[in-house]
C-alpha positions in Angstrom: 16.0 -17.8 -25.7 18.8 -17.3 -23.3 18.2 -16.9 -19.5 19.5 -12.9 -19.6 16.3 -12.1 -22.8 13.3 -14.1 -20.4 14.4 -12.1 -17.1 11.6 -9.5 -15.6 12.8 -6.2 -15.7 11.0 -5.5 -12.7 13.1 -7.8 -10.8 16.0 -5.6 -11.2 14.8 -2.1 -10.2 13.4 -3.6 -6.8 15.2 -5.5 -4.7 13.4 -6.1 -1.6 9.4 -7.1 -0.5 8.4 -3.3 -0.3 9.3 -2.1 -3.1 7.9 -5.1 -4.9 4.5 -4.5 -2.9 4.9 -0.6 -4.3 5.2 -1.4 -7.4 1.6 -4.2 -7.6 0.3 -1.4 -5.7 1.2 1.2 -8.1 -0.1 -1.0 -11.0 -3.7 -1.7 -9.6 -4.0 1.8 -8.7 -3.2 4.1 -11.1 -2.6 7.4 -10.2 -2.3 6.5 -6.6 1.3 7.8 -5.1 0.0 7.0 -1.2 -2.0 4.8 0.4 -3.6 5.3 4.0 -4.5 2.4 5.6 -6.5 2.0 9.5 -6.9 -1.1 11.1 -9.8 1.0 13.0 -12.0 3.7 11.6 -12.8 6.9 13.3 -16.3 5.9 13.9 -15.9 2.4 14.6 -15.3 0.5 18.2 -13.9 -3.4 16.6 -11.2 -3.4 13.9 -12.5 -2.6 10.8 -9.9 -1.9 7.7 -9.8 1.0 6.0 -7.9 2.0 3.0 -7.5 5.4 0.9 -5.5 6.1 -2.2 -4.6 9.9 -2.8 -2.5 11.0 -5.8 0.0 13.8 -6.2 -2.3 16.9 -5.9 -3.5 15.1 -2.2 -7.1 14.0 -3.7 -8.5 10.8 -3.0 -9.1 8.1 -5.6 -12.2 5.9 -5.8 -10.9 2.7 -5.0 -13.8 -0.8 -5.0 -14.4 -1.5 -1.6 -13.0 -5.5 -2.4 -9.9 -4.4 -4.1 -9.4 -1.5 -0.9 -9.7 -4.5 1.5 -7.7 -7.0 -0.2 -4.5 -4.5 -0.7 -4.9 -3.3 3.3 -4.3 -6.7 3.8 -1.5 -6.7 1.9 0.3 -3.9 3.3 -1.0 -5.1 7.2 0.2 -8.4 6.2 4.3 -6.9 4.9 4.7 -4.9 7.8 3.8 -6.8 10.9 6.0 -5.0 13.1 4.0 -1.7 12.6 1.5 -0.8 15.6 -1.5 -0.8 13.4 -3.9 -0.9 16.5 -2.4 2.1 17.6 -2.5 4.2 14.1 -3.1 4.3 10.8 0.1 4.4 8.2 0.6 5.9 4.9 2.3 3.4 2.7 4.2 5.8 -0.1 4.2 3.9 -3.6 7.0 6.4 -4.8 9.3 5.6 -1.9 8.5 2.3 -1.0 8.3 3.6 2.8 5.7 3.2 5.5 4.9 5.9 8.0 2.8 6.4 10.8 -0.2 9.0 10.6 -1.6 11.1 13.4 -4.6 10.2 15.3 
């Protein structure tokens, strides 16, 4: 096989660590078009992570509470710059974007 035949097509519709992180994130939750993830829940005094996945109509997804740790890690870990002691973010799986959420 020549090099052009063995090439991952998903290499050439993203081009940069986000949109690659949308896209795993996209596979392993189906359905899922945002992800809200808290470094500190609302109920909670230490850091304790905390991730939801909604879908297009804004309902959440059941996601196993290893797998929900694992990809909050994942997103914490791609956008260090982001306050996350400060707020939670919504990481959008469409977009590829991160934003902060309100208090």
């Amino acid at each position: 096989m020549t090099p052009t035949t063995e090439r991952n097509p998903e290499q050439d519709i993203t081009s940069g660590p986000a949109e690659r992180l949308a896209v795993r994130l996209a596979a392993m939750l189906p359905g899922a078009v945002v992800v809200h993830v808290r470094l500190q829940g609302p109920r909670t005094l230490w850091p304790h992570l905390r991730l939801t996945a909604v879908d297009d109509r804004g309902r959440t997804l059941r996601v196993p509470r290893a797998r929900a740790l694992t990809l909050a890690r994942w997103i914490i870990r791609s956008f260090p710059h982001a306050q996350w002691a400060a707020t939670g973010h919504a990481f959008d799986l469409r977009t590829a974007t991160l934003r902060g959420l309100e208090a």
